[in-house]
N, C-alpha and C positions, 0 to 999 in steps of 0.2 A: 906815420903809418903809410908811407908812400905805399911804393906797388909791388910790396913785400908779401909771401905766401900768407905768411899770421895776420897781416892787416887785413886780407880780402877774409880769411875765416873769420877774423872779429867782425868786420863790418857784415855779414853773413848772419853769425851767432847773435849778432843785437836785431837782426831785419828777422830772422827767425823766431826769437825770442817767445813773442807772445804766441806763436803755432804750435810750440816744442810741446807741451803735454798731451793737446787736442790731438798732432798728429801721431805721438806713439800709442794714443788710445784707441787711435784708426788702425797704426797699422797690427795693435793685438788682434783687433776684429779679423780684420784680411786676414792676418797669419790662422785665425781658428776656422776662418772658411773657405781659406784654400786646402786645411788638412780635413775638414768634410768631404770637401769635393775630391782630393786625392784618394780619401778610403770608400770610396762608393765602390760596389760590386762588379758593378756592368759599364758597357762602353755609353759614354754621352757623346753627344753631338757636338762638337766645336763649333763648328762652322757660325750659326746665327750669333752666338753669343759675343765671339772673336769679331766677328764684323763689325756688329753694334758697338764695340765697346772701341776699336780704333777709331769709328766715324767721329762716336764724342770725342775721341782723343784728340783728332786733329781740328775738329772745332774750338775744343776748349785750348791747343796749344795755340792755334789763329786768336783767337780772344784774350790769350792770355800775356800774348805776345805785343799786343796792342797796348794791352796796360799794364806793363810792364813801364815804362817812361812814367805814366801817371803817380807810382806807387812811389817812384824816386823823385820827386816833386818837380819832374822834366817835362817835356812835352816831345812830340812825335819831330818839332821843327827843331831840335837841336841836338839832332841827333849829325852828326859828323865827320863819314870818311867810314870805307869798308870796316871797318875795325867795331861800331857801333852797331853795323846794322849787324853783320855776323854774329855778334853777342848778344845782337835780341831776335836773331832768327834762333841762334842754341837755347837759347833759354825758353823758346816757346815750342819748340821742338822736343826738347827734355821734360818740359812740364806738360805738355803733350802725352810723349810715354809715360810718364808717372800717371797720371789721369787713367788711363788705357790699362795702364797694371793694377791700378788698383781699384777699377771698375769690372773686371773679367771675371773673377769668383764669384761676387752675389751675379751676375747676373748668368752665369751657367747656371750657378744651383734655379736662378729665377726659369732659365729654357732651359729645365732639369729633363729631356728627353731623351733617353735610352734608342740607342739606335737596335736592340734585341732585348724582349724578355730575359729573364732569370732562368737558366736552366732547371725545367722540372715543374714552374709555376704556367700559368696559364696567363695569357694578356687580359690584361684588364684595361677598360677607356684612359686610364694614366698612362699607360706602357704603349699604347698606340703611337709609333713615329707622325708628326703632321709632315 
């Protein structure tokens, strides 16, 4: 299995292994609450939600990035020539945005604020912008 395409997916599909159900059962959830938030009526607020959810993103890719060596039974000290660190800066960078993508949905619907009433209805303390 040198450093053949198939080899990096096997060694990949066996490090994934035990995540493969957990994560398709996450990503059914995300997929059913991004189509909530896509059919909502009125305009929501990006902004708060989008921010927050990058900040975790690039905490948890800085974090995750870190222990990345630990999870391959390596340490931070042998790591070896640009070729190492590049590949553990991508991977914490990617798992980063992954984190960020799939934090974004629950937490809009969570700052579920309407930047406008519903035409025809009257504001109520929910429909108030903060």
């Amino acid at each position: 299995m040198a450093f053949s395409l198939m080899g990096i997916i096997a060694v990949l599909l066996e490090f994934l292994r035990p995540f493969l159900l957990p994560l398709a059962a996450l990503l059914l959830v995300e997929l059913v609450l991004l189509g909530v938030l896509v059919t909502q009526r009125h305009a929501l607020r990006l902004r708060p939600a989008a921010r927050l959810s990058a900040g975790v993103g690039v905490a948890s890719g800085a974090l995750l990035a870190l222990m990345l060596p630990a999870w391959t039974g390596a340490g931070l000290g042998q790591l070896n020539g640009v070729l190492d660190y590049a590949s553990l800066i991508a991977a914490g960078v990617g798992l980063g945005v992954a984190v960020a993508c799939l934090l974004y949905p629950p937490l809009q619907l969570l700052f579920r604020l309407p930047v406008t009433a519903p035409v025809g209805r009257p504001r109520t303390l929910g429909s108030v912008p903060r």
